[in-house]
FIBA-357407 format. One line per field, with one value per atom (N, C-alpha, C): residue in one letter; x, y, z; atom name. Coordinates in steps of 0.1 Angstrom, whole numbers. Example, Ala and Ser with C-alpha at 12.3 -4.5 7.8 and 13.67 -1.06 7.14 Angstrom:
type <- (A  A  A  S  S  S) .
u <- (132  123  132  128  137  129) .
v <- (-57  -45  -33  -22  -11  0) .
w <- (78  78  78  71  71  79) .
atom <- (N  CA  C  N  CA  C) .
This chain:
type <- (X  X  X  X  X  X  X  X  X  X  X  X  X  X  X  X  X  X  X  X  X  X  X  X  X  X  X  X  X  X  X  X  X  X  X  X  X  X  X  X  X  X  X  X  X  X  X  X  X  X  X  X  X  X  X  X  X  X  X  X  X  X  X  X  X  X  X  X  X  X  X  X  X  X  X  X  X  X  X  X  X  X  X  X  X  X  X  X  X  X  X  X  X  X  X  X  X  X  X  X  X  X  X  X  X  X  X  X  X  X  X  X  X  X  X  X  X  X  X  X  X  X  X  X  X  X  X  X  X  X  X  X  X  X  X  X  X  X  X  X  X  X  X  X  X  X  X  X  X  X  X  X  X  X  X  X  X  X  X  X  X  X  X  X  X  X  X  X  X  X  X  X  X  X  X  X  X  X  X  X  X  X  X  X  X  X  X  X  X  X  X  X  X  X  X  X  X  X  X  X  X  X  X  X  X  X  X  X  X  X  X  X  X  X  X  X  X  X  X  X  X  X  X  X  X  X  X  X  X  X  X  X  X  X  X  X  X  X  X  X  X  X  X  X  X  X  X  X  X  X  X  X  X  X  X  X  X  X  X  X  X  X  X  X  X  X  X  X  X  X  X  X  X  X  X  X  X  X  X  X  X  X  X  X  X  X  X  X  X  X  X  X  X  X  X  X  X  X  X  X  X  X  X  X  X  X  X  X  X  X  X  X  X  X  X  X  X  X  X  X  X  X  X  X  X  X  X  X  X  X  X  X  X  X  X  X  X  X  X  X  X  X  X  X  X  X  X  X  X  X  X  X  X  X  X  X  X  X  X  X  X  X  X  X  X  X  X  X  X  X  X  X  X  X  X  X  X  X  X  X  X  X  X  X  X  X  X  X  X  X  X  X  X  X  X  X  X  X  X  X  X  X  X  X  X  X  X  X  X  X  X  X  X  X  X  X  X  X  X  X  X  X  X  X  X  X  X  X  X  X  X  X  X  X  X  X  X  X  X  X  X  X  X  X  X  X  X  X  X  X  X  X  X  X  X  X  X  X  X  X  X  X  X  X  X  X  X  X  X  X  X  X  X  X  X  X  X  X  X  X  X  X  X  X  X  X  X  X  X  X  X  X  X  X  X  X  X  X  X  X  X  X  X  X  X  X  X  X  X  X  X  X  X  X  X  X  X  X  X  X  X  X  X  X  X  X  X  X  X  X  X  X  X  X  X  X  X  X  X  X  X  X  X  X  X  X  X  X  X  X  X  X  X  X  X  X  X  X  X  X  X  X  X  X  X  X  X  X  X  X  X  X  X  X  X  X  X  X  X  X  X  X  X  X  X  X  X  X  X  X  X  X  X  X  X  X  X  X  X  X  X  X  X  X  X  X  X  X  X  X  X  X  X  X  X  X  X  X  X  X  X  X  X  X  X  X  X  X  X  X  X  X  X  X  X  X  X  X  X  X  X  X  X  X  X  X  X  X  X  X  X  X  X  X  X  X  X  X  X  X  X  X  X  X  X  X  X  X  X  X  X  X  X  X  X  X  X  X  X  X  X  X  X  X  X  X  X  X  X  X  X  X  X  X  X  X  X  X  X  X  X  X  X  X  X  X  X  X  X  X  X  X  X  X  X  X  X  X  X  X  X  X  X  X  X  X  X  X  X  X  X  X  X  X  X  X  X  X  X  X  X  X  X  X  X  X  X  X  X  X  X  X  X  X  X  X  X  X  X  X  X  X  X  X  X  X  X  X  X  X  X  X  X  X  X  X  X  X  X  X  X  X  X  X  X  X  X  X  X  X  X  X  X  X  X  X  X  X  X  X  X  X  X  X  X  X  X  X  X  X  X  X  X  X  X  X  X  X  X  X  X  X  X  X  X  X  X  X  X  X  X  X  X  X  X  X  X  X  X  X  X  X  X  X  X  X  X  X  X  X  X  X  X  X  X  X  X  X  X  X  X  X  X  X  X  X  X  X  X  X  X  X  X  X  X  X  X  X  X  X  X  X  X  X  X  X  X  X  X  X  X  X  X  X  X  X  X  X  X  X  X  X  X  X  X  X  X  X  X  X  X  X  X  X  X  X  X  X  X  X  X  X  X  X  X  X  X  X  X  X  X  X  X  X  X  X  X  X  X  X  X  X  X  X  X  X  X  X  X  X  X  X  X  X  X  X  X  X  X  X  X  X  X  X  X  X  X  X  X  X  X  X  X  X  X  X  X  X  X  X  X  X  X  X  X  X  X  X  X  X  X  X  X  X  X  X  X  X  X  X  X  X  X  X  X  X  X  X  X  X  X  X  X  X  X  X  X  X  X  X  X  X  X  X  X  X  X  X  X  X  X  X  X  X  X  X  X  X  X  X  X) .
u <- (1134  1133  1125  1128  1124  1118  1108  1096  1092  1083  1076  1061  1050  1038  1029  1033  1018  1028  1020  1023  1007  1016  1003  1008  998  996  992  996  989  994  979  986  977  985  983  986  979  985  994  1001  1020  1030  1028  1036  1027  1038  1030  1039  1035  1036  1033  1050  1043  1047  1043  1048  1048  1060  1062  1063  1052  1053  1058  1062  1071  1059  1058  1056  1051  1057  1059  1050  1044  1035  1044  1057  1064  1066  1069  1071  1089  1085  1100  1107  1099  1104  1093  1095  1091  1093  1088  1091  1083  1086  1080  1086  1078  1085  1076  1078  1076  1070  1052  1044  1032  1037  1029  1016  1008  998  987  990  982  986  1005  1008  1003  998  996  993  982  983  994  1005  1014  1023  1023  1035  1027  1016  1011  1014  1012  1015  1029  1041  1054  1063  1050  1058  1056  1041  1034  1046  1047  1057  1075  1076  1089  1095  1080  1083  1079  1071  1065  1080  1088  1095  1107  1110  1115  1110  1096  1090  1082  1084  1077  1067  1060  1049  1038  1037  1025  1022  1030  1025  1012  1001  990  992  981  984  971  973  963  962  955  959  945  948  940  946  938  941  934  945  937  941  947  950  936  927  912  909  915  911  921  929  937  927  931  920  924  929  932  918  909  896  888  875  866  858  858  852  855  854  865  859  848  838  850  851  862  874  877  892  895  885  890  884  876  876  887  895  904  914  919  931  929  916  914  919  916  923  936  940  959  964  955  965  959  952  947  959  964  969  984  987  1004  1005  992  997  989  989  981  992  983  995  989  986  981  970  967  953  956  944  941  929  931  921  919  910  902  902  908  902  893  879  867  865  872  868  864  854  841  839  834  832  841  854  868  874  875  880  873  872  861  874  869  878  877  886  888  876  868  858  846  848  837  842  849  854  846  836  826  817  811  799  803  816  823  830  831  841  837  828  824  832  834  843  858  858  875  886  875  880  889  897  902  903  903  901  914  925  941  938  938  931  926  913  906  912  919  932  939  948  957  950  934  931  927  918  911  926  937  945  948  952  952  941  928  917  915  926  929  939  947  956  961  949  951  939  938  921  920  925  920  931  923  932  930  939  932  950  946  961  960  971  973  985  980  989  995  1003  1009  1019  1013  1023  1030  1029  1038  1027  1014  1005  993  989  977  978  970  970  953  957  944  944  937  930  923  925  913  914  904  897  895  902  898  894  884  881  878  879  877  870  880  878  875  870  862  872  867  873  863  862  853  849  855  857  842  842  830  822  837  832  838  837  845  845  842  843  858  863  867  858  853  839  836  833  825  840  850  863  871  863  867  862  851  842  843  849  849  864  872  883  894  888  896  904  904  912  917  933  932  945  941  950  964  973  984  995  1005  1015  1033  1043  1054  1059  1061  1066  1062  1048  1042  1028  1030  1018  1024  1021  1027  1024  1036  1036  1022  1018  1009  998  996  981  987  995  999  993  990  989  986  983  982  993  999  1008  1017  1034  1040  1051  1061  1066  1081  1088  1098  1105  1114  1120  1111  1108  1104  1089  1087  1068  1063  1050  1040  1037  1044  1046  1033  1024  1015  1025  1023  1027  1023  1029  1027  1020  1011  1000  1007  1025  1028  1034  1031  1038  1053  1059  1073  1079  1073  1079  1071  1072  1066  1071  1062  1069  1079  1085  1097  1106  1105  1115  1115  1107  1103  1108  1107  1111  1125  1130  1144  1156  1147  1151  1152  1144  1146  1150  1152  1162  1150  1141  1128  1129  1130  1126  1132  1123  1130  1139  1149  1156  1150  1151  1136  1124  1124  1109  1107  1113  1111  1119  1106  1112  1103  1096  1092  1099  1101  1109  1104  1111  1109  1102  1095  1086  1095  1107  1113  1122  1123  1128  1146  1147  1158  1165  1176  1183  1177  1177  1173  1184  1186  1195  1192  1200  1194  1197  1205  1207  1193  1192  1179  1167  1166  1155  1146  1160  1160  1159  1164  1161  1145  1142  1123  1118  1122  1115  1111  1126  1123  1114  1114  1107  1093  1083  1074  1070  1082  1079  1089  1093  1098  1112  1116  1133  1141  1151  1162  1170  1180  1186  1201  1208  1220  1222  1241  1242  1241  1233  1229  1214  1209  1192  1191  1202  1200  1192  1199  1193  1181  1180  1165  1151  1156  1151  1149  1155  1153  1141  1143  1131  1119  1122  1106  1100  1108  1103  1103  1105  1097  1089  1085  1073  1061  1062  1055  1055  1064  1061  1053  1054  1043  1027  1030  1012  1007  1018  1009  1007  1017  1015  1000  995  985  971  971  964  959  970  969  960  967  962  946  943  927  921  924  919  915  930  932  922  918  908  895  894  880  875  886  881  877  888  885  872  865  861  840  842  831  833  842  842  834  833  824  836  851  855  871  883  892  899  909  915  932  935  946  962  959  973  970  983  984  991  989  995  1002  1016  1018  1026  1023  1024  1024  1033  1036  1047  1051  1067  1066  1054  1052  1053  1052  1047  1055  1069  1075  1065  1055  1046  1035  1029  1020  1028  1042  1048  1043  1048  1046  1032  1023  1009  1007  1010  1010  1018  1026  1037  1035  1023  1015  1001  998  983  986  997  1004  994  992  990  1001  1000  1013  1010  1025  1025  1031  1026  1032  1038  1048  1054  1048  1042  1038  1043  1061  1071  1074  1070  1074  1061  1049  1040  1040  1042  1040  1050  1061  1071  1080  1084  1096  1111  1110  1125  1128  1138  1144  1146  1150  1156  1147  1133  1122  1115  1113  1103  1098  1112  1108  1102  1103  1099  1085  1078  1070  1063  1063  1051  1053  1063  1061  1053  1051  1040  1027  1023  1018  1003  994  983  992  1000  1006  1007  1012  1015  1003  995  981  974  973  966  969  984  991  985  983  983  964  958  942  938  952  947  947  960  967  953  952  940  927  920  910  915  923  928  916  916  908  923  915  926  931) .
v <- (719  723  713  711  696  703  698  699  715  713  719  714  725  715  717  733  739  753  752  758  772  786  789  808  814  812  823  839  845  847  844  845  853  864  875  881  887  892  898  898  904  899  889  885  872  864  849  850  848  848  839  827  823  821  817  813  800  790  779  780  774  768  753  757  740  736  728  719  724  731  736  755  752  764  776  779  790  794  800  808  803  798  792  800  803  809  813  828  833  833  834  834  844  848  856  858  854  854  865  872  879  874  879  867  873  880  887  880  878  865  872  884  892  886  882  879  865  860  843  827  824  817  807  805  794  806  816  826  823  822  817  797  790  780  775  784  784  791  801  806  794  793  779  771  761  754  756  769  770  774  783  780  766  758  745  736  734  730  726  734  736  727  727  716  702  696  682  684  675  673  668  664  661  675  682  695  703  702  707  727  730  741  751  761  772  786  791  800  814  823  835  843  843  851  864  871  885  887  874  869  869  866  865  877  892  901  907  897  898  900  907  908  895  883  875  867  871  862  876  868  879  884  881  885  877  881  879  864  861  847  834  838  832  827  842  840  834  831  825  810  803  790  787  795  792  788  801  803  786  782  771  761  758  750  747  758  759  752  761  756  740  735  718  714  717  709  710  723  722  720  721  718  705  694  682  675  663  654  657  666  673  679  680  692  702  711  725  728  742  753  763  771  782  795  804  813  823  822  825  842  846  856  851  860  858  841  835  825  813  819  806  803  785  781  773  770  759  749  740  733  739  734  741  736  725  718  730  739  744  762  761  775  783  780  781  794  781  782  797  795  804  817  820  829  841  849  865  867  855  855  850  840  843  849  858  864  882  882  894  893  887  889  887  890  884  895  908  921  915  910  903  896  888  876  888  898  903  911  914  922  916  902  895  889  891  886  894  909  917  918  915  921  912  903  893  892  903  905  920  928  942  946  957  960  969  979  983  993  993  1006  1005  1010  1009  1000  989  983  992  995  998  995  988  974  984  988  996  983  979  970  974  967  974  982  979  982  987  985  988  989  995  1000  1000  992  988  991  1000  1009  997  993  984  986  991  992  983  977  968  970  964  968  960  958  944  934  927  912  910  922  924  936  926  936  946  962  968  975  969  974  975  988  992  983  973  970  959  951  939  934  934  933  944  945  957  970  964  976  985  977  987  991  987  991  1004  1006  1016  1027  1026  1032  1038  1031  1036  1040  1042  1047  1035  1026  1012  1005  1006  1004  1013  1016  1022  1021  1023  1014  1029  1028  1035  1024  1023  1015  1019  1011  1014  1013  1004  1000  1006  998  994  1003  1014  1031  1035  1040  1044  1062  1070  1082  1091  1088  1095  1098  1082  1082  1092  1098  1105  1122  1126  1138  1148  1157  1160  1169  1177  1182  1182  1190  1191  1203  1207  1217  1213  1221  1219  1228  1240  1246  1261  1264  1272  1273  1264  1261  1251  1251  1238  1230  1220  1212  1202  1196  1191  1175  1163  1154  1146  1139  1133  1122  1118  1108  1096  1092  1078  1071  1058  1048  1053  1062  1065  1061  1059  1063  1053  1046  1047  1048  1041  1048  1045  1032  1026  1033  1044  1053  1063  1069  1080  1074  1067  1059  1059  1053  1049  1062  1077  1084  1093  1093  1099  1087  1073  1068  1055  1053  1050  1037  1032  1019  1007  999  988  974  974  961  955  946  937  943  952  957  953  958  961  948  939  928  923  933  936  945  944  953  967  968  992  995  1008  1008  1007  1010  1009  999  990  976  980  996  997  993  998  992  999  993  999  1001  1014  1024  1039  1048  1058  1069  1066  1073  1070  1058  1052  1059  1062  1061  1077  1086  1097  1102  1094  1099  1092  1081  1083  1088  1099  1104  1118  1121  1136  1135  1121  1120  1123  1129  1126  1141  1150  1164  1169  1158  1163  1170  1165  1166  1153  1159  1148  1152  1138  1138  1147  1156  1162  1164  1163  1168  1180  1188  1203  1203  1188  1186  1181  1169  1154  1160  1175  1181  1180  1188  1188  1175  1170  1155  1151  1149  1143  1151  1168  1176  1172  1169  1162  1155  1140  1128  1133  1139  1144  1146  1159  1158  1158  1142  1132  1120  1121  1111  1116  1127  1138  1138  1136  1137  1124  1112  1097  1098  1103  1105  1113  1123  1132  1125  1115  1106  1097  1089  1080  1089  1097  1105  1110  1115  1118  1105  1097  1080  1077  1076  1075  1088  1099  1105  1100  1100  1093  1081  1072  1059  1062  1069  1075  1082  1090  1094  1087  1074  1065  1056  1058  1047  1053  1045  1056  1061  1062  1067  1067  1078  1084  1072  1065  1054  1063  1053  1060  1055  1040  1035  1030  1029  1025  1014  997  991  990  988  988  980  977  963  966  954  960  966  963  972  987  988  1002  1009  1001  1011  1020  1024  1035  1044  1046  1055  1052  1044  1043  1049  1046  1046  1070  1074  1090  1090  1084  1089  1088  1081  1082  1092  1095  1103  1119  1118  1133  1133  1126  1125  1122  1122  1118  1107  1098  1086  1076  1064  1051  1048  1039  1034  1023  1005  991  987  985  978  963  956  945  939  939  932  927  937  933  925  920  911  900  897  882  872  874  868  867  862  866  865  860  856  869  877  888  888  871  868  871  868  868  880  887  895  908  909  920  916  905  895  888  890  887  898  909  925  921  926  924  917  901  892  886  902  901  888  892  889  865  860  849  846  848  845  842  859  857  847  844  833  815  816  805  805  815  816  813  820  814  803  796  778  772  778  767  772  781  783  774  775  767  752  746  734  725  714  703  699  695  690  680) .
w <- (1107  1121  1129  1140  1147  1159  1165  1179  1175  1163  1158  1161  1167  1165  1156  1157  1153  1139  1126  1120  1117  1114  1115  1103  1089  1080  1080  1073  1069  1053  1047  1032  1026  1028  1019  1000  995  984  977  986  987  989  1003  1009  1018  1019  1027  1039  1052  1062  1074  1080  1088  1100  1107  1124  1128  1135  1134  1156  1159  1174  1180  1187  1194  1203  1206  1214  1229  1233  1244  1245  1231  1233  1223  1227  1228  1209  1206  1191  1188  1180  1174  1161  1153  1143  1129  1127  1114  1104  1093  1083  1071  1061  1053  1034  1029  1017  1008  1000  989  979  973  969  958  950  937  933  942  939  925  918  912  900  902  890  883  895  890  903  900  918  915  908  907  921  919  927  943  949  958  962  953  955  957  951  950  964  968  986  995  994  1001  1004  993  989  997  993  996  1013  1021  1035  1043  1033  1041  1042  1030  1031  1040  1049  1058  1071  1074  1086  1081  1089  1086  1082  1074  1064  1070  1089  1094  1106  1105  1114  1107  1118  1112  1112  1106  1097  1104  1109  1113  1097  1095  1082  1080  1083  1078  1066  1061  1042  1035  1030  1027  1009  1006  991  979  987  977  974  978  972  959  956  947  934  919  913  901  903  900  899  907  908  902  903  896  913  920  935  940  958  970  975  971  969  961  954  945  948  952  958  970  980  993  988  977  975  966  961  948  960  970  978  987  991  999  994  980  974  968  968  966  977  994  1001  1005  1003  1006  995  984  977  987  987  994  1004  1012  1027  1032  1020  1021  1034  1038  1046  1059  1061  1077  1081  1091  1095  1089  1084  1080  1086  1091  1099  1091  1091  1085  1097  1093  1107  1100  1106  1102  1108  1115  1121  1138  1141  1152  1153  1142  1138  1147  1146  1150  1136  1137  1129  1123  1111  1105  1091  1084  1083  1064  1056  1042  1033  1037  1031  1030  1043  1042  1038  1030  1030  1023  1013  1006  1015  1025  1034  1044  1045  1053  1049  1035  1026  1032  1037  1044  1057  1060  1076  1075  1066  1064  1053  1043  1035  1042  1044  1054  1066  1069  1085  1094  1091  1097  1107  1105  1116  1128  1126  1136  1140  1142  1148  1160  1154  1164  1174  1170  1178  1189  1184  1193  1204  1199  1211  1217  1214  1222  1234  1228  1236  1252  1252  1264  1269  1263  1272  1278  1274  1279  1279  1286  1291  1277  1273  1263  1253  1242  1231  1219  1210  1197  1190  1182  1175  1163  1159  1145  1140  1130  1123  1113  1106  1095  1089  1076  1069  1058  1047  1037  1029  1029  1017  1023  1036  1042  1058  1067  1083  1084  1098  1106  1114  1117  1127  1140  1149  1153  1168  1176  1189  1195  1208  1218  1232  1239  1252  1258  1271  1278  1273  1268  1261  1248  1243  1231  1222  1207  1194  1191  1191  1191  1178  1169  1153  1153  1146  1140  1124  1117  1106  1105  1098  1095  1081  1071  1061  1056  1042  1041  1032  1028  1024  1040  1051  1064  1068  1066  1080  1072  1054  1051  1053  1053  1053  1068  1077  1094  1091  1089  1089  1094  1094  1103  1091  1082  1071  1063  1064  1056  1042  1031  1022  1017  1029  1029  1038  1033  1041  1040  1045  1045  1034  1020  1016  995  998  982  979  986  983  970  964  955  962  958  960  957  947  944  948  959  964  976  981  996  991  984  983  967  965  954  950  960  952  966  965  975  971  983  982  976  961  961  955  958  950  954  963  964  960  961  948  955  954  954  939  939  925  928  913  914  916  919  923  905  899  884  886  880  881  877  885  874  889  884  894  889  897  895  910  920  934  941  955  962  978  987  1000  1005  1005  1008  1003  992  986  997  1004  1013  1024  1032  1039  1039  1029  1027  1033  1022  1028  1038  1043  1057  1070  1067  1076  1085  1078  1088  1085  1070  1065  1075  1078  1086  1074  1080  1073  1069  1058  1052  1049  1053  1048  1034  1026  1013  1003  1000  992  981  975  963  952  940  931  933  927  929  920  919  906  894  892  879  877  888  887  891  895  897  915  918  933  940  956  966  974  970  976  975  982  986  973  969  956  947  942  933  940  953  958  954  958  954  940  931  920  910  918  915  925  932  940  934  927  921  910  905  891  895  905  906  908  904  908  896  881  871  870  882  882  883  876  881  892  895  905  902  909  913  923  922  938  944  937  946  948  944  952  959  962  974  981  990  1004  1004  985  987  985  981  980  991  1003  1017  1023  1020  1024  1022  1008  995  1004  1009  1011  1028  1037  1049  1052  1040  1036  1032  1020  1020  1035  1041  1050  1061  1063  1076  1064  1055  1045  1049  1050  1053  1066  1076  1088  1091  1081  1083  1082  1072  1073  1078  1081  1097  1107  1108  1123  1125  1111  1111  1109  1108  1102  1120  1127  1142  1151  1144  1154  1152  1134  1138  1141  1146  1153  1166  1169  1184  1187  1178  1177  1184  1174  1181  1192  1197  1208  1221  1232  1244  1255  1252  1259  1251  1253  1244  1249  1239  1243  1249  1254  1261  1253  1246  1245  1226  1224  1209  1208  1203  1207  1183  1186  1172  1164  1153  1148  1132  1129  1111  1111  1096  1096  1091  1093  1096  1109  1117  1133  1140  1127  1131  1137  1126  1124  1133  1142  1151  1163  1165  1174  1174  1167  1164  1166  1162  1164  1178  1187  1200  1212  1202  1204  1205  1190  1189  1196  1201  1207  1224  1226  1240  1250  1239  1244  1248  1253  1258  1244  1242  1233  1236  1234  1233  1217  1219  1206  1205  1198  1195  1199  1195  1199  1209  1220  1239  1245  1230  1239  1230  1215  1212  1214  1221  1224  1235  1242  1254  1247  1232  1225  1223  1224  1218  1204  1198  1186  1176  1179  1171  1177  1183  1185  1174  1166  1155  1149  1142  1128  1133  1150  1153  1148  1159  1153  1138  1129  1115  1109  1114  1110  1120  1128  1139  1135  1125  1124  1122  1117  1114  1131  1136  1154  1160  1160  1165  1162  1147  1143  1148  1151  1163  1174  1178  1192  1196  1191  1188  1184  1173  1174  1184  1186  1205  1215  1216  1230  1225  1212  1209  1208  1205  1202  1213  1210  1217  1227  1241  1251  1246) .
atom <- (N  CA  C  N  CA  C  N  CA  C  N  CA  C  N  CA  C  N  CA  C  N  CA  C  N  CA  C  N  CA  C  N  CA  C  N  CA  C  N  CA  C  N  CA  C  N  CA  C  N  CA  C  N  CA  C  N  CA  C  N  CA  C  N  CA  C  N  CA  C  N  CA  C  N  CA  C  N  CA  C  N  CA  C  N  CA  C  N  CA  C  N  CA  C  N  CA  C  N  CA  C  N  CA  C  N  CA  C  N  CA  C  N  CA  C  N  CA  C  N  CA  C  N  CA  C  N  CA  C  N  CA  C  N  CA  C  N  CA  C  N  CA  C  N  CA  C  N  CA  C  N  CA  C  N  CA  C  N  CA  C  N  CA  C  N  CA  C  N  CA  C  N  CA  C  N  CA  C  N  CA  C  N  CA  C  N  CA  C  N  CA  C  N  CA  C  N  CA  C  N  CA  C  N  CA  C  N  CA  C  N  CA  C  N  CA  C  N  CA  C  N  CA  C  N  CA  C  N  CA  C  N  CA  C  N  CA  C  N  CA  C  N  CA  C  N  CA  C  N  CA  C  N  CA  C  N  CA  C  N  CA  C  N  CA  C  N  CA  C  N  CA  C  N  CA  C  N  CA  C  N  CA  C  N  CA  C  N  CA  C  N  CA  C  N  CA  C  N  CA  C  N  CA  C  N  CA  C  N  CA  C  N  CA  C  N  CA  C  N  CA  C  N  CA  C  N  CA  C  N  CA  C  N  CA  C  N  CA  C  N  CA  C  N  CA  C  N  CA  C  N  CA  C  N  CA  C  N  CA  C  N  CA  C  N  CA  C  N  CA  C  N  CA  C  N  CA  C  N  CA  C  N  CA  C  N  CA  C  N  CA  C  N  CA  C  N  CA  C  N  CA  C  N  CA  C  N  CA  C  N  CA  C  N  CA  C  N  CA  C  N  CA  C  N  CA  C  N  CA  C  N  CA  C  N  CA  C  N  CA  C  N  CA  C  N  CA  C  N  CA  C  N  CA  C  N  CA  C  N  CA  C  N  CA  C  N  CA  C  N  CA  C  N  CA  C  N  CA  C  N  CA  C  N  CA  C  N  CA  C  N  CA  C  N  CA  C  N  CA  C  N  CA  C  N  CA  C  N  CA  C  N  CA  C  N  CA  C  N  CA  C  N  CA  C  N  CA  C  N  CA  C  N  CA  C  N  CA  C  N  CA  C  N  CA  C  N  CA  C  N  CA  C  N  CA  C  N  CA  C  N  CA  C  N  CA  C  N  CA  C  N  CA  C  N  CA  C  N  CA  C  N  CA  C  N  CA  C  N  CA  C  N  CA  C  N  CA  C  N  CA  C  N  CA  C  N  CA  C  N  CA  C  N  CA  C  N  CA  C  N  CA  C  N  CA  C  N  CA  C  N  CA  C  N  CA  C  N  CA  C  N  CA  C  N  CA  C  N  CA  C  N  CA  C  N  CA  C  N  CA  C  N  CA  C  N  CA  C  N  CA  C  N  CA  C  N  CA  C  N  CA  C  N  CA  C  N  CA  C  N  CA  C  N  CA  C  N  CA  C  N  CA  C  N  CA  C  N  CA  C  N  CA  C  N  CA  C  N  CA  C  N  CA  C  N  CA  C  N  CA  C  N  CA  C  N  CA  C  N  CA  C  N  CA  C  N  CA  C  N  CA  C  N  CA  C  N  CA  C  N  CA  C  N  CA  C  N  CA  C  N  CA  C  N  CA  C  N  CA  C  N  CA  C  N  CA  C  N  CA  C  N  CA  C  N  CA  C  N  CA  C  N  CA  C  N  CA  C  N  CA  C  N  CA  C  N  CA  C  N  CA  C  N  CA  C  N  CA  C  N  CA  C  N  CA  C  N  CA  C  N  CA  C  N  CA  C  N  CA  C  N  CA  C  N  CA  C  N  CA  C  N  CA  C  N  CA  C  N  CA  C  N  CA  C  N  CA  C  N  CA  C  N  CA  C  N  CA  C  N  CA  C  N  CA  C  N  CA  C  N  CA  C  N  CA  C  N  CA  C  N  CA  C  N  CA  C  N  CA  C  N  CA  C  N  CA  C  N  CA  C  N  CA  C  N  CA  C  N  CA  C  N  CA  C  N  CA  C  N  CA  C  N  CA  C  N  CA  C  N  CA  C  N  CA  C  N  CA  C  N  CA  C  N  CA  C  N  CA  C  N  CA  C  N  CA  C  N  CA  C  N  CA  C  N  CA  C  N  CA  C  N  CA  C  N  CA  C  N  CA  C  N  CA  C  N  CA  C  N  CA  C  N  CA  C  N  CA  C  N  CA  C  N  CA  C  N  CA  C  N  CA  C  N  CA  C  N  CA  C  N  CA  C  N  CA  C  N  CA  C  N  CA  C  N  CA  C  N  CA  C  N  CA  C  N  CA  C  N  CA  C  N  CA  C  N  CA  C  N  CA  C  N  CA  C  N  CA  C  N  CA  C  N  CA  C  N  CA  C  N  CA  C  N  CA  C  N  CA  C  N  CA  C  N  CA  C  N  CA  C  N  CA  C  N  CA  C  N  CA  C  N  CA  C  N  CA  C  N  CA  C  N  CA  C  N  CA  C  N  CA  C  N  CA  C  N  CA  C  N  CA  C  N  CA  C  N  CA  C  N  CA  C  N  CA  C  N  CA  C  N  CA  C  N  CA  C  N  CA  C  N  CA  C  N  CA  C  N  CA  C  N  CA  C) .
């Protein structure tokens, strides 16, 4: 792809994520690949590798990463000098940025000196852009695997925490998402058959199954294997869904199967929502709008919905392209992180 300037990098423990700028400022194109970095940092060096490919080899490189908490390292110290060094090897040839948080950007030499500030921090990216382009609210990011709660107010990110130790602890992280939850963590038991069934303690399900069926899942969302390595379809999805309440699938349950995964999806919903009061909860004044982002934000979109707050789709502000705008919110924190290099950039 040609009048590319600026490449820019969220590399996460799942999935690598990136956003390619022209010349001209404007958002050219996303990208996202599927990235088991748990399994092995060759599966990180191999996405690296396989989206760089694509643009010239002297486009410098912006990058926030939530990969060092992979348990591939022994602590998160580790993992953002290990992750620094994968990508100096793949994304050699060109500039590399660090996005530190608060901090900015500091260079890969120093990622060491810096690891507390750019270990997690892709959150801080979307927020801090939001927080200059709207007077105030709370973003909440819903991805495949985790939702970030995060508070902005004139000009400023108002997050109570910033590590992920404090943002859990504040309800500003919270490790439920669209895709890769496993069923089990949503609840302890649920209603089926006239009963409250305890929910089975086994990676049998997770939410992209729940999702799937009740109609929510976004296209692409789901590009990790299933827990049983079987198809993603609605039939499959249904029948590890019953497995997790010790039935199988027939066609005199489907109905009830869709009920099941309802809800479970109003249980994650239930959670969000108390997560989303008690953020609101510390702020000095009730926020009024939800701005939402991730391929989750079906579900932010409803929380605003039930709190009858406004609600912005991410989508109608990181871009004016229609073409890209979904695949922007989806990889909101990769954009933001573009968009914070270009404003800091030297004239």
């Amino acid at each position: 792809m040609t009048d590319i300037a600026r490449l820019a990098w969220d590399v996460g423990g799942a999935h690598v994520k990136l956003a390619a700028f022209g010349r001209d400022g404007r958002l050219k194109a996303v990208r996202i690949a599927p990235c088991p970095v748990w399994k092995g940092a060759d599966h990180l060096a191999g996405a690296l590798r396989e989206l760089r490919s694509e643009f010239a080899p002297d486009i410098p490189s912006a990058v926030t990463m939530t990969a060092e908490v992979a348990d591939l390292w022994p602590d998160r110290r580790s993992g953002v000098v290990d992750v620094t060094a994968i990508l100096m090897r793949e994304l050699s040839g060109a500039p590399l940025a660090l996005f530190a948080g608060p901090e900015g950007f500091v260079p890969p030499e120093q990622a060491a000196a810096h690891a507390d500030t750019i270990g997690s921090a892709n959150w801080y990216a979307t927020a801090a852009v939001l927080a200059h382009l709207l007077p105030g609210g709370v973003l909440v990011d819903i991805g495949s695997t985790t939702a970030d709660l995060i508070p902005f107010d004139s000009g400023r990110v108002t997050a109570r925490g910033f590590t992920d130790a404090e943002r859990l602890a504040n309800n500003e992280l919270i490790y439920t998402g669209a895709v890769r939850t496993p069923v089990m963590a949503l609840t302890a038991e649920a209603p089926f058959n006239g009963r409250w069934l305890p929910l089975m303690a086994e990676h049998y399900a997770t939410t992209a199954d729940i999702h799937r069926l009740t109609g929510d899942l976004p296209e692409d969302a789901d590009l990790h294997a299933t827990a049983d390595g079987g198809p993603k379809t609605e039939e499959a999805s249904a029948r590890r869904l019953l497995r997790m309440v010790g039935h199988d699938l027939t066609p005199a349950n489907l109905p009830k199967v869709k009920a099941l995964a309802r809800h479970l999806a109003e249980a994650q919903l239930h959670r969000l929502a108390r997560a989303l009061d008690c953020v609101a909860s510390g702020l000095e004044a009730e926020p009024e709008l939800i701005v939402g982002a991730g391929v989750g934000r079906f579900m932010a979109a409803r929380l605003a919905e039930r709190r009858s707050m406004a609600y912005l789709d991410l989508a109608d502000v990181l871009t004016d392209d229609p073409a890209l705008s979904r695949q922007a919110a989806d990889c909101a924190p990769a954009v933001a992180v573009g968009l914070l290099a270009a404003a800091l950039a030297p004239a």
